[in-house]
N, C-alpha and C positions, 0 to 999 in steps of 0.2 A: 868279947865284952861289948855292952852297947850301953850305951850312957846317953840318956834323955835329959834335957833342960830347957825349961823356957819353949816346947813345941819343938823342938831340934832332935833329933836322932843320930848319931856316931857310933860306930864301931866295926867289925868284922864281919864279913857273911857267915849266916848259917853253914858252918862243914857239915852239918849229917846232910842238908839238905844238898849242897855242891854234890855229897858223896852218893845221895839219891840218882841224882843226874844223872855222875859217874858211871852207875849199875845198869843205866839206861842206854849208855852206847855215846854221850854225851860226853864232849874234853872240856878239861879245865874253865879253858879258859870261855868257851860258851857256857857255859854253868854259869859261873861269873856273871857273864855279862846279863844272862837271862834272869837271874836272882836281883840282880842290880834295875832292870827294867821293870820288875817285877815289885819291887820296893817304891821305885819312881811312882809307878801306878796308883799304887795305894795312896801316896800323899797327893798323887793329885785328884783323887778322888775328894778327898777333903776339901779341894780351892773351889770355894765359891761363884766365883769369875772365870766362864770360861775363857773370854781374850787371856784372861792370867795364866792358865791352867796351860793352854795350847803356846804359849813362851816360854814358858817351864818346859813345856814335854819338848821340844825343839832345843831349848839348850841342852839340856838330857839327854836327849838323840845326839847332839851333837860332839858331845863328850865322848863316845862310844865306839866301836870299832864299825867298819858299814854294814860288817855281815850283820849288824842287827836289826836295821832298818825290818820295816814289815815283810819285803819280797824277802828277804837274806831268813826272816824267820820261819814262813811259808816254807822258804825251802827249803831249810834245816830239817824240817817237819816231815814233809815229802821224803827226803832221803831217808829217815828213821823209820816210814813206813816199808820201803824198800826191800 
């Protein structure tokens, strides 16, 4: 369920899309996080201001587990190539 107001967005991740992942060799809980980062991106595509944009995506980052950081995705990437 996603519920928009006022430019806000809430709700649940896309499951077909987690389940995408899933088929792809992909866990849980990377799915997650990459759906999530992925969501992130988009709205900061919208800010105006990059000093904003780049405090945003740093909080964001921050919330996050580390394997998500850029090298931790690289090399998610790399191993799937594998």
């Amino acid at each position: 369920d996603v519920k928009c107001s006022h430019g806000t967005t809430t709700g649940q991740l896309d499951e077909d899309a987690i389940y995408a992942l899933r088929t792809r060799g992909i866990d849980e809980a990377t799915a997650r996080g990459l759906l999530t980062l992925a969501f992130a991106g988009e709205v900061l595509e919208q800010v105006a201001l990059d000093a904003i944009a780049e405090r945003v995506e740093l909080a964001v980052a921050g919330k996050l587990p580390e394997r998500f950081n850029l090298a931790g995705l690289v090399e998610a990437a790399a191993a799937l190539n594998d």
